[in-house]
N, C-alpha and C positions, 0 to 999 in steps of 0.2 A: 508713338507720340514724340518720335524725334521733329515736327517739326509745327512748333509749337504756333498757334495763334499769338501776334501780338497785342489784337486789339479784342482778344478773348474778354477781358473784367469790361471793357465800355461796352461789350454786346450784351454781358448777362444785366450790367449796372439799368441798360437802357431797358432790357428784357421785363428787369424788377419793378423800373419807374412807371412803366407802360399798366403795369399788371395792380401794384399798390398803389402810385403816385410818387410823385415828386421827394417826397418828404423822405421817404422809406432811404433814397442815396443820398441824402446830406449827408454830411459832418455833423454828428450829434452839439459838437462846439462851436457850430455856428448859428446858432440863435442865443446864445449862453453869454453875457454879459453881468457885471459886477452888482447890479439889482439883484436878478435872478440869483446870484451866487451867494447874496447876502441873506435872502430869503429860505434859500435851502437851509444853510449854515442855522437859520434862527428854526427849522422846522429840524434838523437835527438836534439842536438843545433840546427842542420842548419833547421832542422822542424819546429822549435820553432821560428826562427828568421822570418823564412819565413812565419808563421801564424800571428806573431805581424804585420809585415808589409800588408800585405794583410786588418787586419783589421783595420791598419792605415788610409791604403784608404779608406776603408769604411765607416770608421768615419763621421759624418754629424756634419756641423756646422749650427749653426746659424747666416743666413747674414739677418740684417733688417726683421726678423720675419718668416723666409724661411729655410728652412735646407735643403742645397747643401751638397752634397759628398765630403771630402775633396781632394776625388782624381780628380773632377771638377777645383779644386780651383787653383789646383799645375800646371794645364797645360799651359802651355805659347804658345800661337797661336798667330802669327806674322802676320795680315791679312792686316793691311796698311803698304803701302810699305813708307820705310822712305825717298826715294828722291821724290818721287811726291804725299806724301801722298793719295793716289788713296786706299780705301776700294775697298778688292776683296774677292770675295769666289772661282775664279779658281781655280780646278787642276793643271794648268799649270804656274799659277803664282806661288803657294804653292811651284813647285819646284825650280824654279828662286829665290825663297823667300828662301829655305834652304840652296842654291849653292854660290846665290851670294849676297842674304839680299837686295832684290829689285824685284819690278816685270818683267814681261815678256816685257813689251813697256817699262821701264824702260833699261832692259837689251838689247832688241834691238836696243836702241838710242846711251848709254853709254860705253857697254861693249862688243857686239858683234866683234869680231876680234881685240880686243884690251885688253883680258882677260889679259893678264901681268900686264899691267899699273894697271890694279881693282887690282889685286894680289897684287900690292905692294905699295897699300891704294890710288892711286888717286878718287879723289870723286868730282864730277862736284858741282861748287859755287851754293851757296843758292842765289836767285834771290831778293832782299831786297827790 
């Protein structure tokens, strides 16, 4: 190989354009302007933000000698109903529990066909 091609890199360059296209021998910095460059820059923040927070979840804490997920810890599940304190694991309570903050025999006793009056806070007495 002492005697080298000089016009060896525009034969494969051309070799490559012919076979990929045009695009394949640019200069990756020549379609790259201060638009594009301010867009990337704004999709590296929200990348960044979004990788913090993910491993925020993931975080583990220490509860009494145990390391829970902090995304465990954050969740708030409403599983006794607060007018007849009643522990449920329903499905069906779960969505009485999201609509109207009580369960299913709850909401049959107090609120069915009377959903306005719920709407505009009446709340059956506490039995003392």
């Amino acid at each position: 190989m002492k005697n080298k091609d000089p016009n060896y890199v525009v034969k494969i360059e051309k070799a490559i354009a012919e076979k990929y296209g045009e695009e394949t021998i640019q200069n990756p910095r020549g379609n790259w302007d201060e638009e594009k460059e301010k867009e990337y820059l704004e999709q590296l923040k929200a990348l960044a933000i979004k990788e913090d927070r993910l491993r925020e979840k993931e975080e583990k804490i220490d509860v009494d000698g145990i390391l829970i997920s902090k995304k465990l810890l954050n969740r708030e599940s409403a599983k006794s109903c607060p007018l007849c304190k009643r522990y449920s694991l329903n499905l069906q309570d779960d969505v009485y529990m999201n609509k109207y903050e009580c369960c299913f025999k709850c909401y049959a006793q107090f609120i069915e066909g009377r959903e306005d009056r719920w709407k505009k806070g009446w709340r059956p007495q506490e039995n003392g």
